[in-house]
C-alpha positions as CSV (number, residue, x, y, z in Angstrom):
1,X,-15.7,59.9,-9.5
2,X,-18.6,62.0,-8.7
3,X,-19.1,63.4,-4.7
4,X,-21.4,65.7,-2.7
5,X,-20.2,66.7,0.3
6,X,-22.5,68.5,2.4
7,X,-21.6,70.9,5.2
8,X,-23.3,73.9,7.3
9,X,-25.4,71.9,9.8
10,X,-25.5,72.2,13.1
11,X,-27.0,73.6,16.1
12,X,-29.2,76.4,16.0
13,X,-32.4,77.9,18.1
14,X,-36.0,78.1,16.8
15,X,-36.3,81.0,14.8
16,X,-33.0,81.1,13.7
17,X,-30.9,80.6,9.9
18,X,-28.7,78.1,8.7
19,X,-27.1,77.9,5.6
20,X,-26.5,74.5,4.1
21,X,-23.5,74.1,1.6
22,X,-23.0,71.1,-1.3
23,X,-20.1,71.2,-3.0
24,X,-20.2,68.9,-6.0
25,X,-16.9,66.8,-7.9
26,X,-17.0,65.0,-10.4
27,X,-20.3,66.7,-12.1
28,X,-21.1,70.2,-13.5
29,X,-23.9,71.2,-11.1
30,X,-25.4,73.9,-14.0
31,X,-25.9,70.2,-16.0
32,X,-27.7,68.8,-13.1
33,X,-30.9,68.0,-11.2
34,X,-29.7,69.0,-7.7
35,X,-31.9,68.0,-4.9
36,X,-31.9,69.1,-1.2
37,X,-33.7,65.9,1.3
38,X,-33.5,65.2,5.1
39,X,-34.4,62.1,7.4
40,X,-35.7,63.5,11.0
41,X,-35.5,60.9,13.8
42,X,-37.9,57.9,12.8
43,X,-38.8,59.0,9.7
44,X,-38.5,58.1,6.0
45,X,-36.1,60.3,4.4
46,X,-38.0,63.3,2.4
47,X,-38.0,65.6,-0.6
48,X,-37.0,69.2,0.8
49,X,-36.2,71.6,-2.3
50,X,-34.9,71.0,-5.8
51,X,-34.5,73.0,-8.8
52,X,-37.9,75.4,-8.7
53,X,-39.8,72.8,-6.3
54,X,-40.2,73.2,-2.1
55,X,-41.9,70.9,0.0
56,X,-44.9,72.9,1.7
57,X,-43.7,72.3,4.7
58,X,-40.6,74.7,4.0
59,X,-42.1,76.9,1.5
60,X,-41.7,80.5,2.2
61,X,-38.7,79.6,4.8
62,X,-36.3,77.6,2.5
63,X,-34.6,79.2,-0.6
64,X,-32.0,76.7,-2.8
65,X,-29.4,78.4,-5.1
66,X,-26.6,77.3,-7.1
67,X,-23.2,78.8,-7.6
68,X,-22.3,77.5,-10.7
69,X,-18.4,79.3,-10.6
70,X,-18.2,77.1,-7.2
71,X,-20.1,74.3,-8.4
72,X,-22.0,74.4,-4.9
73,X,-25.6,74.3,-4.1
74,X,-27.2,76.1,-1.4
75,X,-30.4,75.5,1.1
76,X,-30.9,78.7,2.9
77,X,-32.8,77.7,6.0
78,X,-34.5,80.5,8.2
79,X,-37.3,80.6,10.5
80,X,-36.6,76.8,11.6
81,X,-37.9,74.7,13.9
82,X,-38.0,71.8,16.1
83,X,-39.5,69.8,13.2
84,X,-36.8,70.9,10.8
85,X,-34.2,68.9,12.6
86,X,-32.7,66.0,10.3
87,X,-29.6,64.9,8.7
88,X,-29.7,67.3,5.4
89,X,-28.7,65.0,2.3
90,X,-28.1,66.7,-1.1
91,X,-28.4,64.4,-4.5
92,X,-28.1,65.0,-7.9
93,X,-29.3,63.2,-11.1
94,X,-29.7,63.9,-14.9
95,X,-31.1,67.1,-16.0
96,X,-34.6,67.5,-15.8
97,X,-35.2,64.0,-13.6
98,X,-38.1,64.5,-11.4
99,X,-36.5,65.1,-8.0
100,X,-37.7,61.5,-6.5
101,X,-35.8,60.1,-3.9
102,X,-35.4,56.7,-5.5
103,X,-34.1,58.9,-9.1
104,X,-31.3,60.6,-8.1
105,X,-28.1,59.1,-9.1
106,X,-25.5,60.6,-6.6
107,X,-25.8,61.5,-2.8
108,X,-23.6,63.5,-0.2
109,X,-23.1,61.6,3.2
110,X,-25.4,64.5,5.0
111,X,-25.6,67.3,7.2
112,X,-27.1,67.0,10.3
113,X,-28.9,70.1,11.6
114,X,-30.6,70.2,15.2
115,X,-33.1,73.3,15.8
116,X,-33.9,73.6,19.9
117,X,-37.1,74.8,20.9
């Protein structure tokens, strides 16, 4: 049985760092697609970072790595802000599957991160 189980979120101040955590059973993440998404308030749930891709609106402030002895995936969040608050979902799906929201084949239950302005 395959689960991503997110963890890291939480409360922080404009301008300041969180690191996001997804630590994956049932799966090799090194054999995966592993995607980082969020859903703000209202909104439709988004593409964040995956493999080598970033959304613009992160680029430059969000870094993903893998830890493939921990079989965990990282988001390395600094600089946030307000807009970056969202529940922080990671998914993963076959190697080399273009990181779309409706192609990924397994999802944690979510993070939720609040930046204060």
């Amino acid at each position: 049985q395959v689960q991503l189980v997110e963890s890291g979120g939480g409360l922080v101040q404009a301008g300041g760092s969180l690191r996001l955590s997804c630590a994956a059973s049932g799966l090799i993440v090194s054999r995966y697609s592993v995607g980082w998404f969020r859903r703000a308030p209202g909104k439709e749930r988004e593409f964040v970072a995956g493999d080598t891709r970033y959304a613009d609106s992160i680029k430059g402030r969000f870094t993903i790595t893998r830890d493939n002895a921990k079989n965990t995936v990282y988001l390395q969040m600094n600089s946030l802000k307000p807009d970056d608050t969202a529940v922080y979902y990671c998914a993963a799906a076959q190697w080399g599957t273009t990181l779309n929201d409706s192609d990924m084949s397994y999802w944690g239950k979510g993070t939720l991160v609040t930046v204060s302005s």
